[in-house]
C-alpha positions as CSV (number, residue, x, y, z in Angstrom):
1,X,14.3,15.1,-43.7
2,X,16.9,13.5,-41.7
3,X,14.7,12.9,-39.0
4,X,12.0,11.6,-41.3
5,X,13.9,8.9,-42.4
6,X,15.5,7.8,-38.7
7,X,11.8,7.7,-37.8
8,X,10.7,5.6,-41.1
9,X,13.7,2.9,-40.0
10,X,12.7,2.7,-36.2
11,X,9.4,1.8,-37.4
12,X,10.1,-1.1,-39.6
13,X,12.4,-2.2,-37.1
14,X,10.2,-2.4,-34.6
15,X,7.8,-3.9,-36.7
16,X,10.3,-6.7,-37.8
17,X,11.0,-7.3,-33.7
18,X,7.4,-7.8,-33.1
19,X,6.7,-9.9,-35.8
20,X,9.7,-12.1,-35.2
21,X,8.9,-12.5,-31.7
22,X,5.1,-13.4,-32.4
23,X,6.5,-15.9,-34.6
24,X,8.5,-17.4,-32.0
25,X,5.6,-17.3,-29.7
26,X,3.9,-18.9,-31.5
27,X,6.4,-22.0,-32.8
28,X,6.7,-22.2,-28.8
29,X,2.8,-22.9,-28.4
30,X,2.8,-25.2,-31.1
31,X,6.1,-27.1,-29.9
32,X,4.3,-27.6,-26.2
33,X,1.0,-28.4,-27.7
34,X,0.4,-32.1,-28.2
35,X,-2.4,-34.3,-30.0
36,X,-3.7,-36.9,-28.2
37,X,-4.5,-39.5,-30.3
38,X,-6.1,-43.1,-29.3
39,X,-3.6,-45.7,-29.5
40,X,-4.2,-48.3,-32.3
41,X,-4.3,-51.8,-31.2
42,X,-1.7,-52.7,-32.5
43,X,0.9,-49.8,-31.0
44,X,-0.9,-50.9,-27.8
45,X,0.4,-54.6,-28.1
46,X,3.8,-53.6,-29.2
47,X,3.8,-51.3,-26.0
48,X,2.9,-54.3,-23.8
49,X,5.5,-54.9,-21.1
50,X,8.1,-57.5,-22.0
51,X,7.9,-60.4,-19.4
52,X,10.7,-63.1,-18.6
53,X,10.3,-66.6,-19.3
54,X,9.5,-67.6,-15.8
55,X,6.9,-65.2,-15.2
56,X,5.6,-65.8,-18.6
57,X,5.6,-69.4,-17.4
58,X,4.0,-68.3,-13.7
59,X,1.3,-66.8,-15.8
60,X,-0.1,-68.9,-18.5
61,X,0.3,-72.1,-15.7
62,X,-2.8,-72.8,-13.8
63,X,-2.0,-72.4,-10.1
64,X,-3.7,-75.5,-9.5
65,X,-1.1,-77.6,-11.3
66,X,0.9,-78.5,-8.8
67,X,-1.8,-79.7,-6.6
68,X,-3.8,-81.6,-8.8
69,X,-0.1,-83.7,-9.8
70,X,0.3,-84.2,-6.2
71,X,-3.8,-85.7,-6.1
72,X,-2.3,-88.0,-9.1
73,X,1.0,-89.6,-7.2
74,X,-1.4,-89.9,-4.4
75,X,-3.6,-91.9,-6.2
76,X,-1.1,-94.1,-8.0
77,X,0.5,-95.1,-4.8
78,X,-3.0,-95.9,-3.4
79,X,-3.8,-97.9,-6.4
80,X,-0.5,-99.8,-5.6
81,X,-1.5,-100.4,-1.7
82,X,-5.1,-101.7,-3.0
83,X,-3.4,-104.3,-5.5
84,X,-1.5,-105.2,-2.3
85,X,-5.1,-105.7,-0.1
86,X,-7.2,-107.3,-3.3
87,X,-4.1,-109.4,-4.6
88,X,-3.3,-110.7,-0.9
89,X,-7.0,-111.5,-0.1
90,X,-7.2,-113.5,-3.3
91,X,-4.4,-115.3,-2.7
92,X,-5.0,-116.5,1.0
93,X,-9.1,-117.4,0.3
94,X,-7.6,-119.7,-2.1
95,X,-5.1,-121.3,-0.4
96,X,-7.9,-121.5,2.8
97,X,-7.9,-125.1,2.9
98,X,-7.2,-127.1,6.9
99,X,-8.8,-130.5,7.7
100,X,-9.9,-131.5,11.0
101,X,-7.7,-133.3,13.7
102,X,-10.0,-136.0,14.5
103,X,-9.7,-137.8,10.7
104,X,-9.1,-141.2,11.1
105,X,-7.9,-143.7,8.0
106,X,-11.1,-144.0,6.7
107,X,-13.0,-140.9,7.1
108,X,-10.9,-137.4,5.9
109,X,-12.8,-134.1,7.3
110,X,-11.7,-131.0,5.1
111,X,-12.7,-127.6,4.7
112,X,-11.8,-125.8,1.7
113,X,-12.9,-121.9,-0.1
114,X,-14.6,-123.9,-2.8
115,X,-17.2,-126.0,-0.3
116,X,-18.7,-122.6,0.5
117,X,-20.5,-120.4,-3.0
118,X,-20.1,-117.4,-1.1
119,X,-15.9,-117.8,-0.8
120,X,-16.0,-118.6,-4.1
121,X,-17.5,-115.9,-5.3
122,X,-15.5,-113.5,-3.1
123,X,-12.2,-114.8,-4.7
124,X,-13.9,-114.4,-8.2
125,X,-14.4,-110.4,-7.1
126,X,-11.5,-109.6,-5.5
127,X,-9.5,-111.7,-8.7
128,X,-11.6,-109.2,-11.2
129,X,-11.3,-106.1,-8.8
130,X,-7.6,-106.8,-9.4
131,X,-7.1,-107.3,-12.5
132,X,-9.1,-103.3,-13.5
133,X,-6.5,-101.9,-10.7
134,X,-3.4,-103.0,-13.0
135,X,-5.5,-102.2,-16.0
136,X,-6.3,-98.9,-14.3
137,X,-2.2,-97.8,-13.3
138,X,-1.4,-96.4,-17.0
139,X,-4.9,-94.7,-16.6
140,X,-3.5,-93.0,-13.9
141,X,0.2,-92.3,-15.2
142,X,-1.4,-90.5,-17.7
143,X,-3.3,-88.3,-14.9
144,X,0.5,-87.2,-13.2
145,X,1.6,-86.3,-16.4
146,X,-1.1,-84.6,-17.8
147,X,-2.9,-83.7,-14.5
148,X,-5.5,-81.0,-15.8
149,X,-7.2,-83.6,-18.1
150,X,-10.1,-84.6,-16.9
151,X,-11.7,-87.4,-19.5
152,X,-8.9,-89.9,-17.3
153,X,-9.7,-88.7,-14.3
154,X,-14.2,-89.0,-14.9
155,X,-13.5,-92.1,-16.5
156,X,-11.6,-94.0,-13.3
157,X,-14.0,-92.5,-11.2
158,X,-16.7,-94.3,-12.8
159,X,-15.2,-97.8,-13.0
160,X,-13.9,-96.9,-9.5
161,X,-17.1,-96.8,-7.7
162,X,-18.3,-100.1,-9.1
163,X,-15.3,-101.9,-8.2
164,X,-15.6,-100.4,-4.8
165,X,-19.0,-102.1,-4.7
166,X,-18.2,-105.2,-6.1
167,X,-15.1,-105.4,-3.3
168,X,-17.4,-104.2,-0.3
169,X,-20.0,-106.7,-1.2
170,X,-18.0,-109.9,-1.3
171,X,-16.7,-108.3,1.7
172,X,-20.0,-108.3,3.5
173,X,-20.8,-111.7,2.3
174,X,-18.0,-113.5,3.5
175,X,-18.0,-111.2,7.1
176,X,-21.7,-113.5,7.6
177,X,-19.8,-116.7,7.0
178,X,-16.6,-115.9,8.9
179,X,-18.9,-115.0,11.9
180,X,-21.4,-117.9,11.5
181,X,-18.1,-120.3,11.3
182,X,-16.5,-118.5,14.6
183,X,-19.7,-118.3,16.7
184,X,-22.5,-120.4,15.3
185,X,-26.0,-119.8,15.1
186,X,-28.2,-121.6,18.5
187,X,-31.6,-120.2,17.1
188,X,-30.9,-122.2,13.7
189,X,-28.7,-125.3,16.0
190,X,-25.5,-124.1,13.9
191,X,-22.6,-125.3,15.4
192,X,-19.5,-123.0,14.8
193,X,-17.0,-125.2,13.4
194,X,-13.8,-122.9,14.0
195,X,-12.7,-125.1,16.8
196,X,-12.0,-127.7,14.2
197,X,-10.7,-126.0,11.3
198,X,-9.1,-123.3,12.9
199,X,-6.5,-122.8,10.0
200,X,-9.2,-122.5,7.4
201,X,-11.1,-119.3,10.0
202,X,-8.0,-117.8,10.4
203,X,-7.2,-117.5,6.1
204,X,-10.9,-116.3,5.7
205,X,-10.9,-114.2,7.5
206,X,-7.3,-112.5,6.9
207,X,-9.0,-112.3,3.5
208,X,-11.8,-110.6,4.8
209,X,-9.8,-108.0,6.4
210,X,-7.8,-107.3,3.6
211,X,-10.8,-106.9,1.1
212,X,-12.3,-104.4,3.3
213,X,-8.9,-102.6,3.7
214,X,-9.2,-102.4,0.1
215,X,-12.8,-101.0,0.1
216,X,-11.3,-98.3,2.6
217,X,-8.9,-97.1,-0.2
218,X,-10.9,-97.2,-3.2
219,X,-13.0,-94.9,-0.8
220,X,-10.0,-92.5,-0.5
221,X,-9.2,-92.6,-3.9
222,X,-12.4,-91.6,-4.9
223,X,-12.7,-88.6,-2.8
224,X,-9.2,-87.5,-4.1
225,X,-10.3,-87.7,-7.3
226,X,-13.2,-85.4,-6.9
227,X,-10.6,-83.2,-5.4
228,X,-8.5,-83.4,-8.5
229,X,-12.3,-82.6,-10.8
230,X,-12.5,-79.1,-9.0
231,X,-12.0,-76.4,-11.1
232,X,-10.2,-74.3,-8.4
């Protein structure tokens, strides 16, 4: 009977030890077990990786920035150097003015911009080519500070290129006459007349040479402009 019973309670106990370590088992397998869920959106985005302002900064400014603002105070001192050229060669065509040695008391020989249509119409040009280059400066102040906008930057273009014509072509005209005054024509029995007004040659054509030095730079300010228009 004794024995019975010690056999009865070695039974349940090991059927209490193998149900408590099954349990244990199991609470094991479900404790190393994990779910994995999708993130949401919005646990993603709190998740992100903080960044420091000057990264932050790095990141969201185009790396073409700095470039296209260097394009821009290259261009405004070019603007500045071609109100020097147009400005000067204004000036001097209309201060070209020299009469000729041999006048005597009654007869005065003088040779001024205004006797000649095409002078006058080169200081005209050059007077209105100056006038859009001051007009154009706050045009391009607005490009170095903002230098990513574009409308500014299409819109100089535009009135660039015609002013580049209109300088080049008063230009050209008044090369022909500068060269017919220093060298004549025999084929036509025109006598150059440089000899005699030699003043006068010399301010036309220092006014020629500065309206085609500022051709030459509305030339490079155009190409750094389309430059500046690239996207990259």
């Amino acid at each position: 009977m004794l024995l019975s019973s010690f056999n009865s309670h070695l039974f349940h106990c090991s059927f209490y030890f193998l149900k408590t370590k099954s349990l244990m088992e199991t609470n094991k397998t479900m404790r190393e077990t994990t779910i994995n869920l999708p993130e949401t959106k919005a646990e993603a985005k709190e998740k992100g990786p903080l960044l420091n302002s000057s990264k932050a900064i790095a990141i969201l400014e185009p790396p073409n920035r700095g470039t296209k603002k260097g394009i821009a105070n290259g261009d405004f001192v070019l603007r500045l150097c071609t109100i020097g050229a147009t400005l000067g060669a204004t000036v001097t065509m209309g201060n070209a003015d020299a009469v000729a040695p041999f006048t005597t008391r009654f007869l005065r020989f003088e040779a001024q911009f205004n006797d000649i249509p095409t002078f006058v119409f080169f200081m005209v040009a050059n007077g209105i080519v100056t006038g859009y280059l001051f007009l154009s400066l706050p045009f391009s102040t607005i490009c170095i500070v903002r230098p990513l906008a574009k409308a500014p930057r299409i819109l100089l273009v535009i009135f660039d290129t015609a002013m580049t014509g209109l300088t080049l072509a008063s230009a050209s005209a008044v090369a022909s006459i500068v060269y017919l005054a220093h060298n004549g024509n025999p084929n036509t029995n025109w006598l150059p007349f440089c000899q005699q007004f030699g003043d006068f040659c010399s301010s036309t054509s220092g006014a020629m040479v500065g309206s085609l030095l500022a051709g030459t730079l509305f030339m490079t300010i155009i190409i750094l402009s389309a430059f500046a228009l690239k996207r990259n």
